[in-house]
N, C-alpha and C positions, 0 to 999 in steps of 0.2 A: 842630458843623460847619455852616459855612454853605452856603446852597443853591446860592453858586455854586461850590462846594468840593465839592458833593455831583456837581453835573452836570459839573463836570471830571472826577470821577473816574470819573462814568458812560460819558465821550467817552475816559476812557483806558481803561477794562476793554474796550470795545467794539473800539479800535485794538486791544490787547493779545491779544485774543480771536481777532482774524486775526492774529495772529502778530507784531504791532510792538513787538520788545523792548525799544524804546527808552522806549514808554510804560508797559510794564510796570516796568520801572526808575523812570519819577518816581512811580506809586502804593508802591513800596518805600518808596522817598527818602521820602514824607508821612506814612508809615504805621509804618515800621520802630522809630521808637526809642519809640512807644506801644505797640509791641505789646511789645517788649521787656522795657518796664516791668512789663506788666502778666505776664509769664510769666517774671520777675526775683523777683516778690512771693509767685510760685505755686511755681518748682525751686530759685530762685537763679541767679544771675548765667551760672554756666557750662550749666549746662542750659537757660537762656534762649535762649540763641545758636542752641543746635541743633534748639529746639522753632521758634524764631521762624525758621530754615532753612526747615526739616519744611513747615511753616504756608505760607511762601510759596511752596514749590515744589509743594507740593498746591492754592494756590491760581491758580499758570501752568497749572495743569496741566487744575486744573477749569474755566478761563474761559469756556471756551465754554456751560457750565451756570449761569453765573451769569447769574439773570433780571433783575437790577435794584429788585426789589420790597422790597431794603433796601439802609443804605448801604454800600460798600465796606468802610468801618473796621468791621462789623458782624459782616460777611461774613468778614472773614480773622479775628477774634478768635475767630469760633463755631468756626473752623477748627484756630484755634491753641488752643482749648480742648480741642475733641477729642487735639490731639496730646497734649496736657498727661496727657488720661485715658488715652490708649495709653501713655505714657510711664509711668504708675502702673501699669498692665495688666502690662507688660515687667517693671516690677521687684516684681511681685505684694507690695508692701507701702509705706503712703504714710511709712515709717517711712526707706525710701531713699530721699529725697529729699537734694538733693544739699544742704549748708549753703553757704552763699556763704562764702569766707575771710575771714577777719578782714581784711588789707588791702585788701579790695575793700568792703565794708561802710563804711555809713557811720559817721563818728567824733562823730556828735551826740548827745545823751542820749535825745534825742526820736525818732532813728531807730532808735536800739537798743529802745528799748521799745517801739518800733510793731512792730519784727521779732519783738520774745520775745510781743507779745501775738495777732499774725498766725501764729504757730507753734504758741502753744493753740488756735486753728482748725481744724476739717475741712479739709480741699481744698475744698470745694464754700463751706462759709462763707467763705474765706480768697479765692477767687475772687469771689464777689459784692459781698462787702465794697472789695475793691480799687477791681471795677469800677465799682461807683456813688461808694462814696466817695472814693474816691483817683483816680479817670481821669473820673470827672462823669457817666458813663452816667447815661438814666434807666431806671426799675425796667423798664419793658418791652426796652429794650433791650439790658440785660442779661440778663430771661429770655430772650428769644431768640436770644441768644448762647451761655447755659448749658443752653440747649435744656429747660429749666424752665416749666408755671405760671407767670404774674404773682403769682399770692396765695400761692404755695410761695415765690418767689423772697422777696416780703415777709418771710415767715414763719422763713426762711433770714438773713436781713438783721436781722432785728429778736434773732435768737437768737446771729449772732454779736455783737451790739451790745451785750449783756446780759452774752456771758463776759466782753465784754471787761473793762466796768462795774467785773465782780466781781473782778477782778485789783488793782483802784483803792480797792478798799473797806478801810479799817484793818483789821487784824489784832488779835482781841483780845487 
């Protein structure tokens, strides 16, 4: 995010915060189909929708506690994380998670196997992993979204890096 991307969004959480829902609406519009993404790779497509709801109505709702001392995209993902963990909470096993359907999934060889190797994942690897590799976070910004350690979060990263490796490795 660039810095004048960061101080836009700083001049619209602060409108949004006295109650301008108009600028609450263009930080959705910026935000929305990243966040989507990244809680698309964690429940799947249709529990994406409701976490990435969840997320931004807890996050109108907390504005006025938002200090600014990180960035907005930072601030609703830590947000939409937690949903993600109550969402696991509620269905007391990561084993309900919902599967995206086969017509919604994508039809590539390459997205299928990133799905079957992000499913031998934890939740917690399967999130980190997203967020640094697949949405660009860096390592701090992701532990502070997964409310994690920097050297856990590594530590986290580098072990789902490893299952994933071993899914790749011939069969003797």
């Amino acid at each position: 995010m660039s810095a004048f991307e960061n101080e836009s969004d700083r001049t619209l959480c602060s409108m949004a915060a006295h109650g301008d829902q108009r600028a609450f609406r263009q930080l959705v519009s910026r935000h929305e189909n990243r966040l989507r993404s990244f809680l698309s790779r964690l429940a799947g497509a249709q529990v994406a929708d409701d976490l990435s709801q969840e997320a931004f109505l807890k996050a109108w709702l907390g504005l006025k506690r938002f200090r600014g001392d990180c960035h907005f995209s930072s601030w609703i993902h830590s947000i939409a994380w937690r949903c993600f963990l109550d969402h696991l909470r509620r269905d007391r096993t990561e084993d309900a998670l919902v599967e995206p359907a086969a017509n919604e999934r994508h039809q590539t060889e390459i997205a299928l196997e990133v799905e079957r190797l992000l499913e031998g994942l934890t939740s917690t690897e399967r999130a980190a992993l997203v967020l640094c590799e697949g949405h660009g976070w860096s390592h701090s910004e992701a532990a502070s979204i997964l409310s994690v350690p920097l050297g856990t979060l590594k530590s986290v990263i580098r072990r789902a890096k490893e299952k994933c490796r071993s899914k790749f490795e011939p069969m003797p």
